[in-house]
C-alpha positions in Angstrom: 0.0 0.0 0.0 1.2 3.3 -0.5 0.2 6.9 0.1 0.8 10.5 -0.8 1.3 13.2 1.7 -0.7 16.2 0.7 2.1 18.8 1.7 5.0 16.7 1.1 6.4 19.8 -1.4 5.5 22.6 -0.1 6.8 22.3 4.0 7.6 25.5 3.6 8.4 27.4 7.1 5.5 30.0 7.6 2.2 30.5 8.9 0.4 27.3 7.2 3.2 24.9 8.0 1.0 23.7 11.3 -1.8 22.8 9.4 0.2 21.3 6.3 1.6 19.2 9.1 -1.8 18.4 10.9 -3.2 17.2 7.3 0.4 15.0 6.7 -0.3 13.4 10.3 -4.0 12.8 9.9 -2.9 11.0 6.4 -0.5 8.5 8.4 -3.3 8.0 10.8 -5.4 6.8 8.1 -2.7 4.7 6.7 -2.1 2.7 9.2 -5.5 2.5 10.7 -5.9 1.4 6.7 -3.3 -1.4 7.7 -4.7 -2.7 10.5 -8.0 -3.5 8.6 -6.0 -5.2 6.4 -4.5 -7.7 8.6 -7.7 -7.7 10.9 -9.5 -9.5 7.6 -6.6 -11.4 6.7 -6.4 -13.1 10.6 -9.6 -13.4 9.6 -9.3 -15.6 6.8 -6.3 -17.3 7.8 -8.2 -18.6 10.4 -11.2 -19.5 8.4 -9.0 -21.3 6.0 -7.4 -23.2 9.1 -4.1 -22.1 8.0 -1.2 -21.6 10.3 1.6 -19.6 10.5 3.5 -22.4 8.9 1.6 -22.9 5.8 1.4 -19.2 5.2 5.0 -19.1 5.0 5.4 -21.8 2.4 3.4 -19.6 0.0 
């Protein structure tokens, strides 16, 4: 998965650059909350599947 920052160019130092940063945070946040659905569902189908650890590995 990947993501874009929305101020990634233009961290410039004045009177936006909090809220440049704010946005940038809040799209990490969203990534990894993103992330953790992901492997929430695939736990959940591991499990479903009755496949271990093990068998996952050798795929």
């Amino acid at each position: 998965m990947s993501f874009e920052l929305p101020h990634k160019k233009d961290l410039a130092t004045n009177a936006k650059l909090c809220g440049y940063l704010t946005e940038n945070f809040e799209a990490i946040e969203r990534a990894l909350v993103d992330t953790d659905d992901i492997k929430t569902k695939l736990d959940k189908l591991q499990k479903a599947l009755g496949l271990s650890d093990d068998d996952l590995n050798e795929l």
